[in-house]
C-alpha positions as CSV (number, residue, x, y, z in Angstrom):
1,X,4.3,15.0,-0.1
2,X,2.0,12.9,-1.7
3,X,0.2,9.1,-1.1
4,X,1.1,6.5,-3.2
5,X,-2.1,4.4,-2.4
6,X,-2.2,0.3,-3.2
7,X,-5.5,-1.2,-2.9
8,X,-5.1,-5.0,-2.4
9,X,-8.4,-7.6,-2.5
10,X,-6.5,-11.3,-1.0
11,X,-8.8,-14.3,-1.3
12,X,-9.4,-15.7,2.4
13,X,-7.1,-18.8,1.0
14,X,-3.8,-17.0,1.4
15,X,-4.5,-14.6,3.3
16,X,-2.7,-15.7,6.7
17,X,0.5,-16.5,4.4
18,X,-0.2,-12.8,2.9
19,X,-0.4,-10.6,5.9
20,X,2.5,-12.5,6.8
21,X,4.5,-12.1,4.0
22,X,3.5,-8.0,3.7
23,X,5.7,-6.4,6.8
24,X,8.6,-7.4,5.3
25,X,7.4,-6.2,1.8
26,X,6.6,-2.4,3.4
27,X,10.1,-2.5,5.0
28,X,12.0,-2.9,1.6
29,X,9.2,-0.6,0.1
30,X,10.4,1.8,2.7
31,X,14.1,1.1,1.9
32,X,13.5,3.4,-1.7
33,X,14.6,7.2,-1.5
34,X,11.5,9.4,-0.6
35,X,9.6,6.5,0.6
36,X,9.1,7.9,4.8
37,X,6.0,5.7,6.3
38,X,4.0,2.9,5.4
39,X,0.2,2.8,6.6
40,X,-1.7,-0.8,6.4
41,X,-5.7,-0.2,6.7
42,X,-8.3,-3.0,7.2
43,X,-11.3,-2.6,4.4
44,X,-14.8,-4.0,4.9
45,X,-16.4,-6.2,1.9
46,X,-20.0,-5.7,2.9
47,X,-19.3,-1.8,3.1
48,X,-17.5,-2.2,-0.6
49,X,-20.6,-4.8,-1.6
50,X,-17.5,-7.2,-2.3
51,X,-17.7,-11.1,-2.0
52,X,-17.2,-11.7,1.8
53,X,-14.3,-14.3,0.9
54,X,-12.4,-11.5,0.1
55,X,-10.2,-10.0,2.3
56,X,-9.6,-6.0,1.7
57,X,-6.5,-4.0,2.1
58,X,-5.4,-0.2,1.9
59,X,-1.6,0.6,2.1
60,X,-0.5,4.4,2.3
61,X,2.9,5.1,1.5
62,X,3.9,8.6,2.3
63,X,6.6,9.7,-0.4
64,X,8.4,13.0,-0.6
65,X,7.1,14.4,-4.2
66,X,6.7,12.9,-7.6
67,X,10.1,12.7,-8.7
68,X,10.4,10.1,-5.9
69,X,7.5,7.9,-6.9
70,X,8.5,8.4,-10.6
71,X,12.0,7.0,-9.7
72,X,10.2,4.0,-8.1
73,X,7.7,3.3,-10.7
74,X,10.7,3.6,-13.2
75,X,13.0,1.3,-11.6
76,X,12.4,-1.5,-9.1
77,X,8.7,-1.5,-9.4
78,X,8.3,-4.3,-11.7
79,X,10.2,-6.2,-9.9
80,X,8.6,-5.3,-6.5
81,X,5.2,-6.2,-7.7
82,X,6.8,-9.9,-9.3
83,X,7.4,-10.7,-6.0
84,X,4.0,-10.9,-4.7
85,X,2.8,-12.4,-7.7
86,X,5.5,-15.4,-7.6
87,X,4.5,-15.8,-4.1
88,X,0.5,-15.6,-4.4
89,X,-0.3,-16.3,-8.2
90,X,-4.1,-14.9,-9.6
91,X,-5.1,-15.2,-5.5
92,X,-4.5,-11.4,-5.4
93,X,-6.0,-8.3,-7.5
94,X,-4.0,-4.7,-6.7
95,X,-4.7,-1.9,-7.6
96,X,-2.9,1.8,-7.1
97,X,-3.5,5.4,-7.1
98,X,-1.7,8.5,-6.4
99,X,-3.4,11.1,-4.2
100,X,-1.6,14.6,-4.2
101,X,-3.0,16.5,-0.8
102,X,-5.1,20.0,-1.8
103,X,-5.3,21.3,2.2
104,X,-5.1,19.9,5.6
105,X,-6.7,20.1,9.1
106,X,-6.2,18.8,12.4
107,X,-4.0,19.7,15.4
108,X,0.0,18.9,15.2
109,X,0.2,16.1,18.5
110,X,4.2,17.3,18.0
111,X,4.2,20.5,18.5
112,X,1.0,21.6,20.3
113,X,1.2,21.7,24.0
């Protein structure tokens, strides 16, 4: 398992149209083989020191393993990420990273009583 991590910054202009616009994108993301959930965080500017007229995004992507993401980034990416730029132009930065866990803690809410 690993994150497949897309940053987004979306100028307040477009970003009602945006977050719109995104559910439907995570669905077809989720649509590719190995792609299992899709995560959609809120980001603060003044935490980041980022102009306020920004609007911050974080989306996780859980995929299976590498060879999953590698098919993606091969294949339909490109094409994926035209979308969003047809749609919203220079109003949008993105930028991705790929975060491979080391360890994990917590308690299992499925199987603990």
């Amino acid at each position: 398992m690993l994150i497949y991590e897309v940053n987004l910054e979306v100028n307040e202009s477009v970003k009602f149209k945006y977050a719109g616009w995104l559910p439907s994108h995570l669905e077809k993301m989720l649509k590719f083989r190995g792609f299992r959930h899709a995560y959609w965080f809120y980001r603060d500017p003044q935490i980041e020191n980022l102009a306020e007229d920004l609007t911050l995004w974080t989306i996780h992507y859980i995929v299976d393993d590498i060879g999953c993401l590698n098919e993606y980034l091969q294949g339909p990416a490109k094409e994926m990420r035209q979308e969003s730029i047809d749609l919203f132009g220079n109003q949008f930065k993105a930028t991705r990273r790929i975060l491979t866990p080391l360890a994990g803690a917590g308690i299992d809410t499925e199987t603990s009583p």
